[in-house]
PLY file of the C-alpha trace (Angstrom):
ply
format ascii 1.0
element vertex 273
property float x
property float y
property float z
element edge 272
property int vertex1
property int vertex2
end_header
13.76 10.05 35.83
13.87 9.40 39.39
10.52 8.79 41.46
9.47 12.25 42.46
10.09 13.56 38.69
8.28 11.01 37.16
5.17 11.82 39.17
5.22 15.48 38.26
5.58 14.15 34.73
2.97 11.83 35.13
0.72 14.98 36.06
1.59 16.86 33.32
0.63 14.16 31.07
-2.74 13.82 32.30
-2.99 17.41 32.54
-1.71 17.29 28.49
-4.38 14.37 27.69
-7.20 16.34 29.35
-6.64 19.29 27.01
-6.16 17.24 24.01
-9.72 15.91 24.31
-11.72 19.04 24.10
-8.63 20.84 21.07
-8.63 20.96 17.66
-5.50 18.95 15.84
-3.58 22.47 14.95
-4.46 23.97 18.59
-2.35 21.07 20.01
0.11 21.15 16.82
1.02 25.20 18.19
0.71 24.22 21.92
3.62 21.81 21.46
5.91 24.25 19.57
5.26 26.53 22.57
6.29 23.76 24.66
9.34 22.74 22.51
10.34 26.46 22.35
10.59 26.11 25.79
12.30 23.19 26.19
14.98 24.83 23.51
15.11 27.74 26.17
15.59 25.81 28.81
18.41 24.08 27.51
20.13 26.77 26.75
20.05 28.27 30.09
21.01 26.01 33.32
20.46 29.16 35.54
16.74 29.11 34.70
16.33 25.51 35.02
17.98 25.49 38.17
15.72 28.39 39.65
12.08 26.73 37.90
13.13 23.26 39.67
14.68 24.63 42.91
13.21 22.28 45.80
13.38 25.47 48.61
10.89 27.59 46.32
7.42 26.91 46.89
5.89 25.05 43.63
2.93 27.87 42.86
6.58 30.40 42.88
8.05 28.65 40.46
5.35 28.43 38.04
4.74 32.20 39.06
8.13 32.82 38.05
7.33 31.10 34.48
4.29 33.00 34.18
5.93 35.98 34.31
8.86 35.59 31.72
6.53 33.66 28.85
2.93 35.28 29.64
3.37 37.13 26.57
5.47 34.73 24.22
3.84 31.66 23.99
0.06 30.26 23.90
-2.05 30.21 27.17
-2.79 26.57 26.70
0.95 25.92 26.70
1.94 28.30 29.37
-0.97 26.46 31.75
0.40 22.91 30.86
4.13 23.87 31.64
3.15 25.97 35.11
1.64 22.81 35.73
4.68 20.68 35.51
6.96 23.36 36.69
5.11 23.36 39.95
5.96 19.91 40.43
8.85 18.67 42.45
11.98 17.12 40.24
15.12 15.37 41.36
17.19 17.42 38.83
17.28 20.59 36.84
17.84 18.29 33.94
15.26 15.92 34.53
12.65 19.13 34.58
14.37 19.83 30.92
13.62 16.21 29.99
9.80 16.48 30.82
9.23 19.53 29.24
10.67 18.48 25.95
8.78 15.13 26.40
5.91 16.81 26.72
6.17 18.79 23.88
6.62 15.38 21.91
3.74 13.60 23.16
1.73 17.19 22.51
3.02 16.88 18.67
2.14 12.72 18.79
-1.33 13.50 20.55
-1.95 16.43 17.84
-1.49 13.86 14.84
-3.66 11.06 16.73
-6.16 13.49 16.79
-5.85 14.35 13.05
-5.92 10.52 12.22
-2.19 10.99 10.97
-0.01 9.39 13.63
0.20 6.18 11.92
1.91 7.73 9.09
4.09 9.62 10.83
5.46 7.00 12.74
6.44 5.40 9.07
7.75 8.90 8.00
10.45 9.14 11.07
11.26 5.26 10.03
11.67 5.83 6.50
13.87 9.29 7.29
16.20 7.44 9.76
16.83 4.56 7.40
17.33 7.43 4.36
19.76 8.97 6.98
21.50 5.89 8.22
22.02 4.44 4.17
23.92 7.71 3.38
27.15 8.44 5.60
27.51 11.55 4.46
24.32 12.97 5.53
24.45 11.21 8.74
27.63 13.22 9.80
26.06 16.21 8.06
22.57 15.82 10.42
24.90 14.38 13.33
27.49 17.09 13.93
26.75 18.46 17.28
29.44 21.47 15.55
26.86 22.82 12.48
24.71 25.45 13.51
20.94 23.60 14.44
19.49 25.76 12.35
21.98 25.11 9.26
20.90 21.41 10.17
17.37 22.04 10.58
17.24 23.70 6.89
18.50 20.44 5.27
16.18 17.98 6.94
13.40 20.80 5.96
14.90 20.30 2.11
14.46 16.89 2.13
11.35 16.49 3.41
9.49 19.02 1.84
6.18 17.94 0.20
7.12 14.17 1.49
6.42 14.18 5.15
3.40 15.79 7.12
3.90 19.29 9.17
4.75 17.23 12.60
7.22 14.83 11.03
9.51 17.68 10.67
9.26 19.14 13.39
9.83 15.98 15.39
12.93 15.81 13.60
13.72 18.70 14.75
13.35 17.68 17.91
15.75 14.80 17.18
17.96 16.80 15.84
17.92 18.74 19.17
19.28 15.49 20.90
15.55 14.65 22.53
16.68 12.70 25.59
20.37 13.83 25.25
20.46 10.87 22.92
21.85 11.49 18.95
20.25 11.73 16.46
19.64 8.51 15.28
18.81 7.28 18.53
16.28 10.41 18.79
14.72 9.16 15.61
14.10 5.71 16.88
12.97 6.85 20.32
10.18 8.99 18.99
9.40 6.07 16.15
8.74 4.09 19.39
6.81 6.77 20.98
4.58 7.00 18.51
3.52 3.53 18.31
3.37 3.58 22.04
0.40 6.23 21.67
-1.43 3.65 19.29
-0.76 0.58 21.82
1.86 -0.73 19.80
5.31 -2.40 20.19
7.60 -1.81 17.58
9.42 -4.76 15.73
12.82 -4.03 13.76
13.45 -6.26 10.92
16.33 -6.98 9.30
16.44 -8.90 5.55
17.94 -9.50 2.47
15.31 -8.93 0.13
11.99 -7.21 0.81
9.18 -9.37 2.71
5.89 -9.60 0.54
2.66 -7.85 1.96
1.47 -11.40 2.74
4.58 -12.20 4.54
5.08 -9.03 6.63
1.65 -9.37 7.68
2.20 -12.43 8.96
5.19 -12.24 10.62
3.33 -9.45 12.62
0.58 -11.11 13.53
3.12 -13.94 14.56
4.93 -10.91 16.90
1.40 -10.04 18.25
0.74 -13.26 19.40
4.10 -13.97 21.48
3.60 -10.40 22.82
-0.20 -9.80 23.38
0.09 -6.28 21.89
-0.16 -4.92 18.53
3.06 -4.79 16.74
4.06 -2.30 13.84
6.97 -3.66 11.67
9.23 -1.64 10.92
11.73 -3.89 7.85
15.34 -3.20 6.71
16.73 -4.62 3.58
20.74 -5.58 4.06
21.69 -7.87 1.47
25.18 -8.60 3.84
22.61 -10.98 6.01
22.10 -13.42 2.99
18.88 -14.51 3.52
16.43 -15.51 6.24
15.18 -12.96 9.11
16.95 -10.86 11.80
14.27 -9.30 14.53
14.44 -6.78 17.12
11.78 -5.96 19.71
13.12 -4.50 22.35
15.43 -6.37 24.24
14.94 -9.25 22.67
16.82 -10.68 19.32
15.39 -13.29 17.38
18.60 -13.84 14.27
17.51 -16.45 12.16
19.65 -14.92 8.88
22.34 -17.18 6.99
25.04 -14.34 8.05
24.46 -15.65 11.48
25.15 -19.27 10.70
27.79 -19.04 8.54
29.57 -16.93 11.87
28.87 -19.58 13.64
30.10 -22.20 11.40
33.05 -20.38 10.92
33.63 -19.51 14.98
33.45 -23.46 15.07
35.88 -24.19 12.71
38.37 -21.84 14.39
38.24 -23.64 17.53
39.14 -26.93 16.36
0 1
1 2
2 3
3 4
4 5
5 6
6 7
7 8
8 9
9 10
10 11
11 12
12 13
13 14
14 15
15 16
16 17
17 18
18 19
19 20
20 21
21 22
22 23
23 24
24 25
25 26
26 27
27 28
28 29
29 30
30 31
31 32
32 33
33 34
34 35
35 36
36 37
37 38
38 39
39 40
40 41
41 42
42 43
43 44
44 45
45 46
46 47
47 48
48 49
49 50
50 51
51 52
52 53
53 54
54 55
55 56
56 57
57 58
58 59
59 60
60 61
61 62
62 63
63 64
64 65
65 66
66 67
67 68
68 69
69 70
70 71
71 72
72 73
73 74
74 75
75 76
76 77
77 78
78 79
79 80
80 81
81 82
82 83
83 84
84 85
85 86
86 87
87 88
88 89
89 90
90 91
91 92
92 93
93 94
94 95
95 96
96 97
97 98
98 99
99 100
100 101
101 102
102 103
103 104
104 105
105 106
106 107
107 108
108 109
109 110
110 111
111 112
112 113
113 114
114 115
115 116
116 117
117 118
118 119
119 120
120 121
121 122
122 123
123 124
124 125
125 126
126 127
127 128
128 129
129 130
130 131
131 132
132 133
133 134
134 135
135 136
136 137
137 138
138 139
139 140
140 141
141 142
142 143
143 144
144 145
145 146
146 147
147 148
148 149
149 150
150 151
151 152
152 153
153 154
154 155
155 156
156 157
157 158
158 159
159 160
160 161
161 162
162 163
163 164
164 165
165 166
166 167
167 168
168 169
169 170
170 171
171 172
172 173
173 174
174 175
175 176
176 177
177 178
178 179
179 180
180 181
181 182
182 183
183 184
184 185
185 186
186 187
187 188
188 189
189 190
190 191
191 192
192 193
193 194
194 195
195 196
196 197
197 198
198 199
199 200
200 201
201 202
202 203
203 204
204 205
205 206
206 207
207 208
208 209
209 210
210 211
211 212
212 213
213 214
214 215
215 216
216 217
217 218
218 219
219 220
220 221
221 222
222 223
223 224
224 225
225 226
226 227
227 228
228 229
229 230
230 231
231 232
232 233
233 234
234 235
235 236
236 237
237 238
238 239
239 240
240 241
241 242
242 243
243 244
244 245
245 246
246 247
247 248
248 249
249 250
250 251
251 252
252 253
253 254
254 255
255 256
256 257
257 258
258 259
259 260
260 261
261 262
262 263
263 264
264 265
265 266
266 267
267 268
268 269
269 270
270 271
271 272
C-alpha cells in the first residue's frame, strides 16, 4: 500500500482493536464475515470500488454511500468499522479492496485471540498447507482459479470438518479467495504469518529429513529467539530428499545446513575442475 492507504488502514485497525476489547469472541467471529462478505463484493465489482475510493467525493459521502447499500445486510459493528475505512483516503481502488479484506482477517485472528484459540489455528493453516502442498492433485484441485469458489470451498470444508476450529476454515476461504491477490499457497502462508504476528511472533520454516524431537525443536527455537529478540513459532517440514541436517527459513534469511546442500556443492566443485 502506498502512504496515504496505509494510514487509513492503520485507522481502521485501531478502530478494529478498540471494538475487539469490549466483544465477545463470536461477535467479532460474525463482524469479520460481514467484512469478508464485503471484501468478496467488492471484488467482484470495480465500479463500486472505484466510486467508495474516489478522491473528488468527500470521505463522510463515501461511507454514506456504503451505508446506504449494506445498512440492512450486514452487522452494525461491521458496517461502522468499514464506513470508517471507506472514509479514508486510498491511492487505489484496489488498495481499498486490500484493506477491507485485511481487515476482515485480522477481525477473524483478533476473534480467536480473544477465544484463547489463535495459537492453534496458526498450526491448523500450517498443517493444511503442508497436507495441500504433499498432494499434487489437490493442490491443482484447491489452486484452479477455473473451479467454481464455491465447488472449491466445499472440498476444503470436507476435509476439515471436525479437524480444524470454525475460523480455520474460513480463513481458508479467504485463501482460497487469493487474500492479497497472492495463490493459494502463498495465501496460506501469509495468514500463518499473520497470525503469529498477532501473538508477537516471527515465524521460522524448517526443513528436515526426519522429525526433530520435542527437546530439539524447542531448542532450536529458543536458539531463533535469541538471534532475533522475538518469540519464534516453528513451523518443521520433513523432506527426506535433504538427507540429513537442518534447512531454515525466517524471512529473508536462509540458514541451509542439510547434506543435500553440500553434496551440491561438492558436486558444483567437481564440475569446475
Amino acid at each position: 500500500m502506498q502512504a496515504a492507504s496505509r494510514e487509513s488502514y492503520s485507522a481502521g485497525v485501531e478502530r478494529l482493536d478498540a471494538y475487539v476489547r469490549g466483544a465477545e469472541p463470536s461477535a467479532v467471529a460474525a463482524t469479520a464475515d460481514d467484512i469478508l462478505s464485503v471484501a468478496a463484493l467488492l471484488r467482484r465489482e470495480p465500479r463500486l470500488r472505484r466510486a467508495l475510493s474516489d478522491p473528488a467525493r468527500a470521505g463522510a459521502d463515501r461511507a454514506g454511500l456504503l451505508g446506504d447499500m449494506l445498512r440492512d445486510r450486514i452487522g452494525a459493528d461491521a458496517l461502522d468499522l468499514l464506513a470508517s475505512l471507506v472514509a479514508g483516503r486510498w491511492s487505489a481502488p484496489s488498495e481499498l479492496l486490500d484493506g477491507v479484506e485485511r481487515l476482515g482477517v485480522e477481525a477473524l485472528l483478533a476473534s480467536a485471540d480473544s477465544a484463547g484459540e489463535l495459537g492453534e489455528v496458526e498450526d491448523e493453516l500450517f498443517r493444511f498447507g503442508q497436507v495441500v502442498s504433499g498432494s499434487t492433485e489437490l493442490s491443482n484441485a484447491l489452486s484452479d482459479p477455473m473451479a467454481p469458489a464455491e465447488r472449491r470451498a466445499g472440498l476444503t470444508g470436507q476435509l476439515l470438518d471436525g479437524k480444524a476450529r470454525p475460523v480455520t476454515v474460513r480463513l481458508v476461504e479467504a485463501a482460497l479467495a487469493g487474500f492479497g491477490g497472492r495463490s493459494f499457497g502463498g495465501a496460506l502462508t501469509r495468514l500463518v504469518e499473520l497470525a503469529a504476528d498477532r501473538r508477537d511472533r516471527q515465524v521460522a520454516y524448517v526443513t528436515v529429513a526426519a522429525p526433530l524431537t520435542d527437546e530439539e525443536e524447542r531448542r532450536l527455537g529458543a536458539r531463533l529467539t535469541e538471534m532475533y529478540g522475538r518469540e519464534v513459532s516453528v513451523k518443521q517440514t520433513v523432506d527426506p530428499d535433504v538427507l540429513g541436517g537442518v534447512r531454515v527459513r525466517v524471512g529473508s534469511d536462509l540458514y541451509d545446513g542439510t547434506v543435500l546442500r553440500r553434496l551440491n556443492e561438492t558436486r558444483n566443485a567437481l564440475a569446475k575442475r
